[in-house]
VOKOLLO-138679 format. One record per residue: residue in three letters; x negated, y negated, z negated of N, C-alpha, C in turn. Coordinates in pm, 1 decimal. Each point is the difference from the previous one (the first is absolute). Example, Ala and Ser with C-alpha at 12.3 -4.5 7.8 and 13.67 -1.06 7.14 Angstrom:
# residues 2
DOFI_code_nx_ny_nz_cax_cay_caz_cx_cy_cz
DOFI_ALA_-1319.0_569.0_-780.0_89.0_-119.0_0.0_-90.0_-120.0_0.0
DOFI_SER_35.0_-105.0_72.0_-82.0_-119.0_-6.0_77.0_-109.0_-73.0
# end
This chain:
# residues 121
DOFI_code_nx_ny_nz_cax_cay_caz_cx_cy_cz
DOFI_UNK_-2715.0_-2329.5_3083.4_88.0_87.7_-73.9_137.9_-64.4_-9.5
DOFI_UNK_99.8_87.8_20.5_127.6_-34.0_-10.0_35.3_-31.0_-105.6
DOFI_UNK_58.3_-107.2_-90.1_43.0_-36.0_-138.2_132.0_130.8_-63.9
DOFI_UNK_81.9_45.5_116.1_83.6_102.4_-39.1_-57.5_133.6_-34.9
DOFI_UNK_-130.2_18.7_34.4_-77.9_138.3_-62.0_-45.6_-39.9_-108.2
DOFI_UNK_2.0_-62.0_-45.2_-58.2_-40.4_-156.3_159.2_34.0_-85.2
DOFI_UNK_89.8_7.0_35.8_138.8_34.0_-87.4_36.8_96.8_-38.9
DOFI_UNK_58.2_26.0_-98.4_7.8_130.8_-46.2_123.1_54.8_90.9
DOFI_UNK_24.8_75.4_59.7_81.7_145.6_61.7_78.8_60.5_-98.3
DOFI_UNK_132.0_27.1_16.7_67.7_74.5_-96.7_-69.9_119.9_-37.6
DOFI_UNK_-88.3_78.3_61.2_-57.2_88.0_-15.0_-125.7_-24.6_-114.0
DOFI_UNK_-58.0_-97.6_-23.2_-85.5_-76.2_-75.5_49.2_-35.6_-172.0
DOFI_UNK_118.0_-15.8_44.5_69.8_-47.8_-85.9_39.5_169.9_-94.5
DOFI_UNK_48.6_106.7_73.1_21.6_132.7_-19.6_-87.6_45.2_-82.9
DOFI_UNK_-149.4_-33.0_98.4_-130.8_81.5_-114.8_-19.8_-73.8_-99.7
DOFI_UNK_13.7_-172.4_-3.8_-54.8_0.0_-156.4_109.9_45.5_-86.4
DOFI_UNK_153.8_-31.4_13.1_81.1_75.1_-103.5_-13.0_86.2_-17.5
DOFI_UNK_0.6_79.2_66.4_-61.1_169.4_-4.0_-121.8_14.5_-157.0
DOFI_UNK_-108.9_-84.6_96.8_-114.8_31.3_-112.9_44.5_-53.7_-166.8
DOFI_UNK_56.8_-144.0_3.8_-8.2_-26.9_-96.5_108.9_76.9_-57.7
DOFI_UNK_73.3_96.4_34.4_107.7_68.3_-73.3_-61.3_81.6_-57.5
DOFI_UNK_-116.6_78.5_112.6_-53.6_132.3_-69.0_-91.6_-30.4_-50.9
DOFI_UNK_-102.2_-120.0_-23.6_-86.1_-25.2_-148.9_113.8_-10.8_-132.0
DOFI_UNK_101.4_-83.1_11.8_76.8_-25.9_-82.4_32.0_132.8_-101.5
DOFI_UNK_60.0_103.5_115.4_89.0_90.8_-109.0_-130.1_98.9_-13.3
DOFI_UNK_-128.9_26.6_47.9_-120.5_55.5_-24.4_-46.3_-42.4_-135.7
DOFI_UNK_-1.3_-132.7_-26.7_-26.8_-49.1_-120.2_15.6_-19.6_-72.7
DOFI_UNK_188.1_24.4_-24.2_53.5_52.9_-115.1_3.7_143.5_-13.5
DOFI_UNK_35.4_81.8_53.4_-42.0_100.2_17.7_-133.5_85.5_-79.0
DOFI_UNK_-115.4_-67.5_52.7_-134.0_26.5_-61.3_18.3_-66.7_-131.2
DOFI_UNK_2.3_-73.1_-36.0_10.8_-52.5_-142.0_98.2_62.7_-82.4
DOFI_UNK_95.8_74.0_44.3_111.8_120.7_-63.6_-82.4_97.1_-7.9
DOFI_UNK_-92.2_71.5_72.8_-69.1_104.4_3.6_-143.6_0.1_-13.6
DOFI_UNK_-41.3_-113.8_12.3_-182.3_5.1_-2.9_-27.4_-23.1_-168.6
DOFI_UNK_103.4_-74.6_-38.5_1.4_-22.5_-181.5_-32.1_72.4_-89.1
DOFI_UNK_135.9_78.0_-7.2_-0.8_67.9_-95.5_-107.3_123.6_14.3
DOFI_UNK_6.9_40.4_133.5_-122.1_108.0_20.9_-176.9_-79.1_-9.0
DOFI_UNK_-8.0_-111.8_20.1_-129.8_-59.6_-76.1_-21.0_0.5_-168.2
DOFI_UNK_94.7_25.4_-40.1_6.8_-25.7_-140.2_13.0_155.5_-2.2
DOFI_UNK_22.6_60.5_-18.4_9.9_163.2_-21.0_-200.2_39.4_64.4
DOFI_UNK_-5.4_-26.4_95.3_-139.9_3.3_43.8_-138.1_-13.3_-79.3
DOFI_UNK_80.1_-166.4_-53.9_-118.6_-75.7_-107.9_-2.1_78.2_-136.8
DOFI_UNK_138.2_72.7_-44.6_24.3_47.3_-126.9_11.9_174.4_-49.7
DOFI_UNK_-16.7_36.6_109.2_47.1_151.1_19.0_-166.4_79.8_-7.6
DOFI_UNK_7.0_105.3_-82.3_-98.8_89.4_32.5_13.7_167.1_54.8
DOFI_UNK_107.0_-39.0_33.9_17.1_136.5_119.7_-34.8_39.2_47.6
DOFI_UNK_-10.6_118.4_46.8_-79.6_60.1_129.9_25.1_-20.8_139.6
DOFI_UNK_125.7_-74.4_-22.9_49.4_38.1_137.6_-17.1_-208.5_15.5
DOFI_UNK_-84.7_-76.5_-32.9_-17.2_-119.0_-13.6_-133.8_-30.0_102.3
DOFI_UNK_-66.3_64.0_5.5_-133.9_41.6_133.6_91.1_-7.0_103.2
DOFI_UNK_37.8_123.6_81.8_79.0_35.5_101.8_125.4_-104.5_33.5
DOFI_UNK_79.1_-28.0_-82.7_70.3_-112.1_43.4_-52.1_-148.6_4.7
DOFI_UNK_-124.3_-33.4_-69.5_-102.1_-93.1_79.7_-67.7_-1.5_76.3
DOFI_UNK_-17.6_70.3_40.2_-66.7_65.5_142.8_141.7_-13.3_96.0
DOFI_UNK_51.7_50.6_-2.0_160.2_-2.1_115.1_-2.9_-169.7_-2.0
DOFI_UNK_28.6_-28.6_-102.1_-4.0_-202.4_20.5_-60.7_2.1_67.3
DOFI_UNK_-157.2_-9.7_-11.2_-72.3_-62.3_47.0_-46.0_57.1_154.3
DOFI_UNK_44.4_86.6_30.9_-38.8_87.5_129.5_60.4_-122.1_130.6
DOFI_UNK_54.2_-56.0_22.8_25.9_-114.9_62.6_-130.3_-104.6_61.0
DOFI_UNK_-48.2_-33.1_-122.6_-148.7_-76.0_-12.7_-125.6_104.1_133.8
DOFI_UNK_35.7_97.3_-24.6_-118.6_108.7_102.5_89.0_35.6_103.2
DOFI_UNK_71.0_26.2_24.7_68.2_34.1_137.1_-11.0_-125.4_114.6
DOFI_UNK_-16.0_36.9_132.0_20.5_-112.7_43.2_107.2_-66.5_-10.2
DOFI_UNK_95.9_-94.0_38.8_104.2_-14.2_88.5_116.4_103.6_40.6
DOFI_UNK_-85.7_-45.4_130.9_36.2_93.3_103.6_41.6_157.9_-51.7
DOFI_UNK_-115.5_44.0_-57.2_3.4_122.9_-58.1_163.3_53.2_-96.1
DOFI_UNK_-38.7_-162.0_-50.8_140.7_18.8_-105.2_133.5_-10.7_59.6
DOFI_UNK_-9.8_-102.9_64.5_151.4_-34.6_123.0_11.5_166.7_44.7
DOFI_UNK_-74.7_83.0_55.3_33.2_146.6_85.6_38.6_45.8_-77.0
DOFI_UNK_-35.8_39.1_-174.0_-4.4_93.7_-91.9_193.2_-30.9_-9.7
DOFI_UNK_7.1_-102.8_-16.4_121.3_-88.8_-106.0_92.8_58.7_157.3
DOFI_UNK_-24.9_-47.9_104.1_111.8_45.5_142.0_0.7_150.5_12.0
DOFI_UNK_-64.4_76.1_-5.4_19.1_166.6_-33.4_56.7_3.7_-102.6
DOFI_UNK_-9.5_-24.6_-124.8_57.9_27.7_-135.7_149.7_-33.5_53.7
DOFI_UNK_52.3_-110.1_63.9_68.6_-38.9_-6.0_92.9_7.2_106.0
DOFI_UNK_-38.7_85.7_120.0_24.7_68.7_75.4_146.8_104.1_22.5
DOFI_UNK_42.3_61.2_104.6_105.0_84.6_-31.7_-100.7_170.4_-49.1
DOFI_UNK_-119.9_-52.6_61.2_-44.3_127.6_-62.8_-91.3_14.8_-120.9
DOFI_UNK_3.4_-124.1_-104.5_-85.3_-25.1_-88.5_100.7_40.7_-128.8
DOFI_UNK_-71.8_-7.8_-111.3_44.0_100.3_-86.5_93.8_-152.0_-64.8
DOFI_UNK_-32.1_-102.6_10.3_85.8_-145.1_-34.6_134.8_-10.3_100.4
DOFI_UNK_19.6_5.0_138.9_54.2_13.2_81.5_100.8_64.3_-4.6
DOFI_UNK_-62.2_138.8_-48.6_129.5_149.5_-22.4_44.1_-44.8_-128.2
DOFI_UNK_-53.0_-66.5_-104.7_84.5_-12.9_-100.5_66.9_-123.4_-16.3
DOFI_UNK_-19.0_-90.8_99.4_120.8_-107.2_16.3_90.0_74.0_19.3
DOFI_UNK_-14.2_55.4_126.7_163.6_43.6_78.8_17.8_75.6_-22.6
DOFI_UNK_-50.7_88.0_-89.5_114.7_99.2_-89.8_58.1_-69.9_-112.8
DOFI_UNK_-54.6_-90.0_-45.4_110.5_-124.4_-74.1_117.9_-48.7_50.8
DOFI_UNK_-51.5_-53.8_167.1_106.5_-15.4_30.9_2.9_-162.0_95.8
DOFI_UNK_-185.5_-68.7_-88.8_-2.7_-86.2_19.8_-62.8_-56.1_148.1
DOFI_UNK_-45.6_119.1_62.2_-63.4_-43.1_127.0_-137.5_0.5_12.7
DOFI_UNK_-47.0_1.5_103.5_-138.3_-58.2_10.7_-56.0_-103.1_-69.6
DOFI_UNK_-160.0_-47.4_-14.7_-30.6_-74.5_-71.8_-83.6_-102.5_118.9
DOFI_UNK_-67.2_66.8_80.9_-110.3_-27.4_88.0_97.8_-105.1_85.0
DOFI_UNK_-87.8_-69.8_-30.1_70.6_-139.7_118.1_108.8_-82.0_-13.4
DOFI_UNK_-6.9_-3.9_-158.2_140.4_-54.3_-68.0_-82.5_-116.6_-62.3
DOFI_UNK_109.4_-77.2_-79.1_-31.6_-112.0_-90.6_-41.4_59.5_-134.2
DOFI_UNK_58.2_120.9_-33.0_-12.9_85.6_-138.0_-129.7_43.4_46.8
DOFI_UNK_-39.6_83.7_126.2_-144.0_73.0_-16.8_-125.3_-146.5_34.6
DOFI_UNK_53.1_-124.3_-3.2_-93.9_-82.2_42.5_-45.1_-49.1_-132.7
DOFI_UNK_79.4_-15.3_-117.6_-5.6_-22.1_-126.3_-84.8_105.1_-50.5
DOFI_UNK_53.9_161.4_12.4_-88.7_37.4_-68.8_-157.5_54.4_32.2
DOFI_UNK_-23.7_-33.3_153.6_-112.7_2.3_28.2_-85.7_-145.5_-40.4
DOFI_UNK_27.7_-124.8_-25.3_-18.8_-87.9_-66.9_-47.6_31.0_-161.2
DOFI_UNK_117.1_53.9_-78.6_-51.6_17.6_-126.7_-99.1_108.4_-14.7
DOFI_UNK_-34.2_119.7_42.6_-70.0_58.4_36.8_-134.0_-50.4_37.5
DOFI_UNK_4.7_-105.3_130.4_-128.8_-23.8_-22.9_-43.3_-111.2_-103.2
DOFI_UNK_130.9_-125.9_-82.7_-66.1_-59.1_-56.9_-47.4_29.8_-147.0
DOFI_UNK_103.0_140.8_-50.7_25.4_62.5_-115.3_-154.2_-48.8_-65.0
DOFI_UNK_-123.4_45.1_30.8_-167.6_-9.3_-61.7_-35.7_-156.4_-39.6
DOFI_UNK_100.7_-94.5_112.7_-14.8_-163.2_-49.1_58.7_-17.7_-121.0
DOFI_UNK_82.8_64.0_-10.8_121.5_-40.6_-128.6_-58.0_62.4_-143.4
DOFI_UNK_-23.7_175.9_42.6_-21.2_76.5_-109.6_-145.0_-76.4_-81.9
DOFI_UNK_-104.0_19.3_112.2_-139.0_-14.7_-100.2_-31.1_-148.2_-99.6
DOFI_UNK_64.3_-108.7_86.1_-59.3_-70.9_-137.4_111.5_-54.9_-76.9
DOFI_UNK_129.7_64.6_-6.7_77.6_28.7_-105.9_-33.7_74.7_-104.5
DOFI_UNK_-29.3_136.1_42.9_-91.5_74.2_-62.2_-112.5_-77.7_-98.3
DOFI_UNK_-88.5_-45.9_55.1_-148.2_-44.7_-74.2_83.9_-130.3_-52.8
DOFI_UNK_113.6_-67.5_-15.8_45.0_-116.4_-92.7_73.9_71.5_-93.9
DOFI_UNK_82.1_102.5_16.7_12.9_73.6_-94.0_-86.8_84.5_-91.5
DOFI_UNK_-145.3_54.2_8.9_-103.3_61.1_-77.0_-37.1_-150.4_-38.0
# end
């Protein structure tokens, strides 16, 4: 083995900044949003407190894959997320740093929410 394939490639170098950017702002992010809605969760007797735990948690049962397609249609020029970027103004989402984040919080949203949740009850 060549000692120069063991080196990192600017390209190497690309993906981990990359990743560690998008755990980074994922994880503040989720902790802005997985919080306060765990605590409303743990404390709320609403009706509408089922159904939006269920939407959390729907992540946990989907595959993947399943979810990556759902989140790239939604997010699509012909998805109902898609049409309402760019009638904002803001663009597409699919294949961005913004739609990579929020397919991230999305799928980690059920890590964050549930046992915030059960430390809050």
């Amino acid at each position: 083995m060549d000692p120069t394939d063991a080196a990192f490639t600017p390209a190497t170098w690309q993906a981990i900044g990359l990743t560690l950017q998008l755990a980074s702002v994922t994880t503040v992010l989720l902790l802005i949003v997985a919080t306060p809605l765990a605590w409303w969760l743990s404390q709320t007797t609403s009706r509408w407190r089922a159904p939006i735990l269920a939407f959390v948690t729907l992540p946990l049962v989907l595959p993947p894959t399943v979810l990556g397609f759902y989140l790239l249609v939604a997010m699509g020029p012909h998805g109902w997320l898609g049409q309402w970027t760019q009638a904002m103004g803001w663009g597409l989402l699919s294949f961005t740093f913004s739609g990579l984040v929020l397919g991230s919080m999305v799928f980690s949203l059920p890590f964050a929410v549930q046992p915030l949740q059960h430390s809050f009850e």
